[in-house]
C-alpha positions as CSV (number, residue, x, y, z in Angstrom):
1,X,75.8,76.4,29.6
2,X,79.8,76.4,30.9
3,X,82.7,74.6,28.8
4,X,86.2,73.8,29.8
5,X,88.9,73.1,29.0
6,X,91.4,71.5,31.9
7,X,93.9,69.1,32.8
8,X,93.4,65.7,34.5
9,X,94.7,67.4,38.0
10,X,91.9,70.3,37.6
11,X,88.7,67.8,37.1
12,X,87.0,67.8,40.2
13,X,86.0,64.3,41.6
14,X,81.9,64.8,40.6
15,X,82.9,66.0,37.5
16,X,85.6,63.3,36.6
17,X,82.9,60.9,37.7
18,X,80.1,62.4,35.2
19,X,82.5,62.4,32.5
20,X,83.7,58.8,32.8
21,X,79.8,57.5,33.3
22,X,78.6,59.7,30.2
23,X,81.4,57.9,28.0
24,X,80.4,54.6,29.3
25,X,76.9,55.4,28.9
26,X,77.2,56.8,25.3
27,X,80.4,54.1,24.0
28,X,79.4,51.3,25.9
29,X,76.4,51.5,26.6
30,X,74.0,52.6,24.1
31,X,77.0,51.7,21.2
32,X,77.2,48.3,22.6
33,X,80.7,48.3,22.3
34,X,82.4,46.5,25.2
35,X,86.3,48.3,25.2
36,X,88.6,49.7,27.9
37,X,87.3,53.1,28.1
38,X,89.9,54.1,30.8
39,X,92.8,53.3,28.8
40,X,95.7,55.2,30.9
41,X,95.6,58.6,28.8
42,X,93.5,60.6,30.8
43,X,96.0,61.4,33.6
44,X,98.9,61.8,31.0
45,X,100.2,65.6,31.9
46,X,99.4,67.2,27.9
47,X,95.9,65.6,28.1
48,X,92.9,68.6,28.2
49,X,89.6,67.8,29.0
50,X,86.9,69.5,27.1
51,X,83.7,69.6,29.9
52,X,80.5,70.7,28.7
53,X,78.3,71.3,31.9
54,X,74.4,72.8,31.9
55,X,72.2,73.2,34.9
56,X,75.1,70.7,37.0
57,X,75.2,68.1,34.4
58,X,77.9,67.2,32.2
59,X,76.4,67.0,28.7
60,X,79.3,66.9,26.3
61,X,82.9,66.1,26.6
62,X,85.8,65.7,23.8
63,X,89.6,64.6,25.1
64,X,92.4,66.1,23.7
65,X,95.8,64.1,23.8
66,X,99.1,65.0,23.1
67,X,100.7,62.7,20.5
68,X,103.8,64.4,20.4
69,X,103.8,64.8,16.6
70,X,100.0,65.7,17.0
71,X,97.1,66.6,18.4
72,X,94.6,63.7,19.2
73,X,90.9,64.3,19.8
74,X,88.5,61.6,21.1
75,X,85.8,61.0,23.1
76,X,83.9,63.2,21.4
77,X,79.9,62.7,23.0
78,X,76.7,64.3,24.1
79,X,74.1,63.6,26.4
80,X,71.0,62.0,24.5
81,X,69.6,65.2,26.1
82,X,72.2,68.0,24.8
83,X,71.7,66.0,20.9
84,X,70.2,68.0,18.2
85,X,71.0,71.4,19.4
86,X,74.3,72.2,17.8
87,X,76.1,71.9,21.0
88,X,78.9,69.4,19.7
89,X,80.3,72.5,17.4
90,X,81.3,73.8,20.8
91,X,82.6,71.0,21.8
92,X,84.4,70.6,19.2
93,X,85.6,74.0,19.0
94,X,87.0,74.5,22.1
95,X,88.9,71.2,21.7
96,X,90.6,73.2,18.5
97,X,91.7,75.7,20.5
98,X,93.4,73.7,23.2
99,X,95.0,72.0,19.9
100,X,97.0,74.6,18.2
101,X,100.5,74.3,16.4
102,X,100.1,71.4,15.1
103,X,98.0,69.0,13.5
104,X,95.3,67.5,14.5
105,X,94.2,63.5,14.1
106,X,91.1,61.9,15.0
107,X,89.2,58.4,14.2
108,X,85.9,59.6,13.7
109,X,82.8,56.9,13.4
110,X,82.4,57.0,9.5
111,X,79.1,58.6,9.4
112,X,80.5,61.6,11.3
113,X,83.1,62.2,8.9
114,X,80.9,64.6,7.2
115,X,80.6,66.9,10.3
116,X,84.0,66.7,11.0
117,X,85.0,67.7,7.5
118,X,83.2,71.4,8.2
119,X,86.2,71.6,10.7
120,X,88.8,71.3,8.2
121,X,89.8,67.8,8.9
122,X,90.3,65.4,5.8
123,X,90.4,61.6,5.1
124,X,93.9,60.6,6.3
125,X,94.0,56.4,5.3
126,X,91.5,53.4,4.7
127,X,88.4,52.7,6.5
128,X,88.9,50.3,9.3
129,X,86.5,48.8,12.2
130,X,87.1,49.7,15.7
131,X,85.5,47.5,17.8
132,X,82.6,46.6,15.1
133,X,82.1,50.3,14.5
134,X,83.2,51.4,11.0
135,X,85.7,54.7,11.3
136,X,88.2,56.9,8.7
137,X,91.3,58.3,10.2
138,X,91.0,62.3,9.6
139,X,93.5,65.1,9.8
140,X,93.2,69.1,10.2
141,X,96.6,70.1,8.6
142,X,98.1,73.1,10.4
């Protein structure tokens, strides 16, 4: 098991490729949510990519974006194969890390909030639907 953190320049092509057909896979796919997944942040020069890779396959990915004020993390997915084993705590973790001096702000899918709360992050506003998908704005307070 290898994780990474790196910049859109650093992402090889194979592994750009995995991560971008793993989102689609997960968000679009299985989630049934048609939506822009490449929506023009990826390439922004404070963005970190959070690369989870075992045996050659990229398994988990989290995106990390420079909001200026904040820290934003999305894209936060396993592999249906890397599910169960803990291995989004990792993710997660090293995302944190690449995130530090300020806070933090995610929209996490509503049943996650739970999971994300053993981070430190905390109900930040109303519920709202995202694309049919129920999810709470969250902050880690630094």
């Amino acid at each position: 098991m290898r994780i990474v953190g790196l910049p859109f320049e650093q992402l090889d092509a194979a592994t750009a490729y995995a991560v971008w057909r793993l989102r689609q896979d997960v968000f679009v796919v299985e989630q049934e949510c048609p939506y822009p997944d490449l929506d023009g942040r990826d390439d922004e020069p404070g963005t970190r990519h959070v690369v989870m890779d075992e045996d050659g396959a990229v398994v988990g990915y989290a995106r990390v974006l420079d909001d200026s004020d904040a820290w934003r993390i999305g894209r936060v997915v396993l592999a249906p194969s890397a599910r169960g084993r803990g291995l989004a705590d990792a993710v997660m973790d090293v995302a944190l890390q690449l995130s530090k001096g300020r806070d933090v702000v995610l929209d996490a899918q509503s049943p996650l909030a739970g999971w994300y709360a053993t981070f430190g992050f905390e109900v930040d506003g109303p519920e709202f639907l995202e694309d049919g998908i129920p999810h709470l704005p969250m902050r880690l307070r630094r």
